[in-house]
SERO-4910 file (N, C-alpha, C, O; in steps of 0.05 Angstrom, whole numbers):
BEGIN
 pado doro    nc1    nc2    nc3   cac1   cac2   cac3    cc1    cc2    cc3    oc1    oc2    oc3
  Unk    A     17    -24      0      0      0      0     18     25      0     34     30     17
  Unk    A     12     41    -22     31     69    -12     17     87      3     -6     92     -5
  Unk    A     25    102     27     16    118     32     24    154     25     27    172     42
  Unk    A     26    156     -4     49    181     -2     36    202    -13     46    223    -21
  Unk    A      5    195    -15    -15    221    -22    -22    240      4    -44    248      7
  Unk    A     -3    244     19     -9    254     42      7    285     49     15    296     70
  Unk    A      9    294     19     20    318     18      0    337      9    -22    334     -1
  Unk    A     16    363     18    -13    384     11    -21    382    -13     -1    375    -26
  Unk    A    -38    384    -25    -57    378    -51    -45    406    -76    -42    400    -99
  Unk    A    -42    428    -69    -24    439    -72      3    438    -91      7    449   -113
  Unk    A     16    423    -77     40    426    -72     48    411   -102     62    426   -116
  Unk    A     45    392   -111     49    376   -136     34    393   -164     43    389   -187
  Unk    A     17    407   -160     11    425   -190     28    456   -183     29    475   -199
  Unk    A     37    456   -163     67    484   -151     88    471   -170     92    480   -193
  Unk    A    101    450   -160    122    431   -168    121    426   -208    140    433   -222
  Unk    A    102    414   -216     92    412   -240    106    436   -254    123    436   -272
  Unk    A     88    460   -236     95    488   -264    117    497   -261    127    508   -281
  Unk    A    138    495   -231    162    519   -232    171    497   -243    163    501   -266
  Unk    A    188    461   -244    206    448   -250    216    454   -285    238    452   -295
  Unk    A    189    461   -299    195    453   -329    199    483   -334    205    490   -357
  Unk    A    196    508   -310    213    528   -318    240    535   -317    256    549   -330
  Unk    A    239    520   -295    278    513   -287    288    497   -303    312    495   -300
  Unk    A    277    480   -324    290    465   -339    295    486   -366    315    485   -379
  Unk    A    275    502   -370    279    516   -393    303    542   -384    319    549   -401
  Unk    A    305    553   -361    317    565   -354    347    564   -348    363    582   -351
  Unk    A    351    548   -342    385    527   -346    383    504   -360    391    481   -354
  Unk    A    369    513   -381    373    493   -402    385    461   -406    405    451   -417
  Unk    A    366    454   -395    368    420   -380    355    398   -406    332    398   -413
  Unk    A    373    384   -414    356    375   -441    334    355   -436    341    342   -417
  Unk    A    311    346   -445    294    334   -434    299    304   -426    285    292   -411
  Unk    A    317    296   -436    317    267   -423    327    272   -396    313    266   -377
  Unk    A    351    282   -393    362    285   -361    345    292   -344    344    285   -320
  Unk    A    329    313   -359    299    329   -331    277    297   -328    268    287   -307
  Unk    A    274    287   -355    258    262   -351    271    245   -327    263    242   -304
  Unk    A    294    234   -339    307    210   -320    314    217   -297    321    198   -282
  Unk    A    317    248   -282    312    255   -260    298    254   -243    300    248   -219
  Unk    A    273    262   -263    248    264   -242    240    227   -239    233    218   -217
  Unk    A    242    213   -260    234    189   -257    248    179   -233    232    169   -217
  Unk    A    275    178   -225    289    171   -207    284    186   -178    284    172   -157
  Unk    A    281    211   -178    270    222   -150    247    211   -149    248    197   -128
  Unk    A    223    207   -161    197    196   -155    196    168   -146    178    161   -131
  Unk    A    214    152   -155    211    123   -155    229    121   -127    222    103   -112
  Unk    A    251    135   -119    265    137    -96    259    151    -75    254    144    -52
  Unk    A    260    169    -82    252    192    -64    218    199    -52    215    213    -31
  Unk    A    199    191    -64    171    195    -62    159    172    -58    148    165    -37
  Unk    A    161    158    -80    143    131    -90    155    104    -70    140     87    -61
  Unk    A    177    104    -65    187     86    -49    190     79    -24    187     58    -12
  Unk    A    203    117    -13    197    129     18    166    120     27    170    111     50
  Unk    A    142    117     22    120    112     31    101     80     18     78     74     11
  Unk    A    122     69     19    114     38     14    114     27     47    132     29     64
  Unk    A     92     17     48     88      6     77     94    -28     69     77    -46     63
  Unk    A    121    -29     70    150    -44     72    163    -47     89    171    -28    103
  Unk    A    167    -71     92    196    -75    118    218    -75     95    225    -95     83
  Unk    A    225    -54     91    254    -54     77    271    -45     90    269    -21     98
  Unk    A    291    -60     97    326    -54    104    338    -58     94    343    -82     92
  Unk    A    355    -37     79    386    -37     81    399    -41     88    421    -35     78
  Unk    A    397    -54    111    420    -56    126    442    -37    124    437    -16    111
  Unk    A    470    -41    137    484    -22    132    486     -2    117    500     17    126
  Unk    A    474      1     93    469     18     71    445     39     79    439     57     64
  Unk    A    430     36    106    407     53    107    411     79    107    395     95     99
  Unk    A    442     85    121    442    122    121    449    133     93    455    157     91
  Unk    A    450    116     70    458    124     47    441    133     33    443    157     26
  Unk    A    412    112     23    395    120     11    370    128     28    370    124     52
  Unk    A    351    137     15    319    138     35    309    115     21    316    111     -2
  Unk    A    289     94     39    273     77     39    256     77     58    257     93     77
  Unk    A    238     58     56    216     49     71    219     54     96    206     73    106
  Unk    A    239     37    112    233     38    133    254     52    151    260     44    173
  Unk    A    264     75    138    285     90    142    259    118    144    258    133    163
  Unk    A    244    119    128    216    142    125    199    136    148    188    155    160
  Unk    A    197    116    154    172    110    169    173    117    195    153    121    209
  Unk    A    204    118    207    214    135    227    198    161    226    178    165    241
  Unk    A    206    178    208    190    207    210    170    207    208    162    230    207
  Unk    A    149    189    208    123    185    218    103    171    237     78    169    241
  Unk    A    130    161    249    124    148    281    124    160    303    141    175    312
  Unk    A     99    153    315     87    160    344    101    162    367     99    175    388
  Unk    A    120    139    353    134    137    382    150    160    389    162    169    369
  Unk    A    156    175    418    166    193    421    189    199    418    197    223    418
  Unk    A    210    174    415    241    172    416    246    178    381    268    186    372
  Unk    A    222    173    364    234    171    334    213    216    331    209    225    308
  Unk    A    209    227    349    204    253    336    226    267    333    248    267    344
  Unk    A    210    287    302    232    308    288    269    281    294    290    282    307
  Unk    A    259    267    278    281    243    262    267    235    237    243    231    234
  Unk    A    291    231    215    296    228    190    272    244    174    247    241    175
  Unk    A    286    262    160    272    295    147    275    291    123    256    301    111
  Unk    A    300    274    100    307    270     80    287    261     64    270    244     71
  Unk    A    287    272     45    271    260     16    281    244     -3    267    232    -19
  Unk    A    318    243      0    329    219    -20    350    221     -6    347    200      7
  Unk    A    372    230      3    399    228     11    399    223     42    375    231     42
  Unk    A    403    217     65    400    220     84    432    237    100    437    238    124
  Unk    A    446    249     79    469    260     91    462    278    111    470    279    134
  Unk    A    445    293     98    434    311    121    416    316    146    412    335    160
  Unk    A    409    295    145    402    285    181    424    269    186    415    249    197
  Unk    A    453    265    185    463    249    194    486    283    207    496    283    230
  Unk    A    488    302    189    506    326    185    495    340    212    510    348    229
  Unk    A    461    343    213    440    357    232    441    338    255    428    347    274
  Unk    A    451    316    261    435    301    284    419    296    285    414    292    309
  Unk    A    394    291    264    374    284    265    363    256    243    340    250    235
  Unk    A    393    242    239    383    217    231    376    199    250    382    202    274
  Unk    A    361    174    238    352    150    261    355    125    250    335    117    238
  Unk    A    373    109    251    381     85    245    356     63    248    355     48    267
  Unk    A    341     62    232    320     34    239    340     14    241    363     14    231
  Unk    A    330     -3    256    333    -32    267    322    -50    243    303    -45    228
  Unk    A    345    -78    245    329    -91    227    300    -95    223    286    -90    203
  Unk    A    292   -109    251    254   -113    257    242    -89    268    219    -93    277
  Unk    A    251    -58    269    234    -37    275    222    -17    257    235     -2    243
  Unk    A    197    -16    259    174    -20    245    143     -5    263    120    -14    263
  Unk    A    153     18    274    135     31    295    115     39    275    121     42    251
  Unk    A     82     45    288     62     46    286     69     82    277     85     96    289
  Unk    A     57     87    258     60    118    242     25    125    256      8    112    269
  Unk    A     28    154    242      2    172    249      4    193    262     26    201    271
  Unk    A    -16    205    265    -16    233    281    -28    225    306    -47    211    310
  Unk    A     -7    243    330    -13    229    352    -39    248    375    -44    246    399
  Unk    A    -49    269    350    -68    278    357    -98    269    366   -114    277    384
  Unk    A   -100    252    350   -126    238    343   -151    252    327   -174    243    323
  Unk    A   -138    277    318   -153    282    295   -157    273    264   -142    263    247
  Unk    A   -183    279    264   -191    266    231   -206    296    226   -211    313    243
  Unk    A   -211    295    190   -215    318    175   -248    308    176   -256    287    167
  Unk    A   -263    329    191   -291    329    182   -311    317    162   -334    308    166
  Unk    A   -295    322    136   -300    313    108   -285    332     90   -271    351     96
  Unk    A   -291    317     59   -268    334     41   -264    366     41   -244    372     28
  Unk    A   -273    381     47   -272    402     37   -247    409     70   -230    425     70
  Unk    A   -252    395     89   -234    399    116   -207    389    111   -187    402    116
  Unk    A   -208    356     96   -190    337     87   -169    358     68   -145    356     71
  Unk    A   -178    376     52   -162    390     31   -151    422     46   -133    437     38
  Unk    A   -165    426     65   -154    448     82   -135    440    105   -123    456    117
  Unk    A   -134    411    110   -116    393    130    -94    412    131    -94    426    151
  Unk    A    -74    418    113    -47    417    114    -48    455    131    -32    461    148
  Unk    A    -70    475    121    -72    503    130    -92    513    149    -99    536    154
  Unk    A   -103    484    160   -130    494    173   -115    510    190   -123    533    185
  Unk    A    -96    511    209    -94    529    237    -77    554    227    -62    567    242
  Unk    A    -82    560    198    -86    587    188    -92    597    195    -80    616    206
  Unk    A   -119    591    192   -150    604    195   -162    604    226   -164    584    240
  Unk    A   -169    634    235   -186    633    257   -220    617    262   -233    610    282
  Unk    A   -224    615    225   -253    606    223   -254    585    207   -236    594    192
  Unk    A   -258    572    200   -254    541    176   -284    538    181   -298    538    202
  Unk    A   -293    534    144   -316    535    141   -331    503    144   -354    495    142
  Unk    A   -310    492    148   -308    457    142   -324    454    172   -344    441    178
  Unk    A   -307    472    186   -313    461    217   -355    472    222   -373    459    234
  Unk    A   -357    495    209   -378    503    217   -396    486    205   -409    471    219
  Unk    A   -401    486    176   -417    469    162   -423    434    152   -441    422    139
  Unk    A   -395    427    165   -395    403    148   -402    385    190   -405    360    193
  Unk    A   -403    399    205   -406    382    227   -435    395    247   -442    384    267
***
């Protein structure tokens, strides 16, 4: 199961329009911008949120995977604000804020709030609701 639709809704038609201006802008020829993005997506995105026991073993501070990600979304209190990386993990290791999974560790992810989004129109304001002093989600949809 992936779970990696759990970014602001947003944020991927943002991504979409500046990338293919930065490619025209330093003139990046299209296969390299192709086989880029194919490779961050399949590594970096698509892979990071496979609900996988994948280890690397020794190799885990190298690349991002499964269960190297799943750290930054575990409840448990010893794995908060640990592993921030989207493909390299150099830099939580540079910051102090990498976390070596264990071969068999595999903590329970989620928000340890216990909130849920009212319904969609709350679900799509998730990522900015505490923007807002008033959310229309909250008044009408409950």
């Amino acid at each position: 199961m992936v779970t990696g639709a759990r970014h602001f809704w947003l944020e991927g038609p943002l991504i979409q329009t500046v990338f293919p201006v930065l490619g025209i802008v330093f003139w990046i020829p299209p296969g390299l911008a192709t086989t880029i993005g194919l490779f961050y997506f399949i590594v970096g995105e698509g892979m990071a949120h496979l609900n996988l026991r994948v280890s690397l073993g020794r190799f885990a501070l190298y690349i991002q995977n499964p269960q190297y990600h799943r750290i930054h979304h575990s409840v448990e209190p010893q794995h908060r604000d640990k592993n921030f990386c989207k493909l390299l993990p150099l830099f939580d290791v540079i910051f102090g804020t990498a976390w070596k999974p264990g071969k068999d560790e595999f903590p329970e992810t989620g928000l340890d709030t216990g909130e849920k989004p009212a319904g969609i129109f709350d679900g799509l304001i998730w990522p900015i609701r505490h923007s807002f002093s008033w959310s229309p989600a909250r008044s009408f949809l409950r």
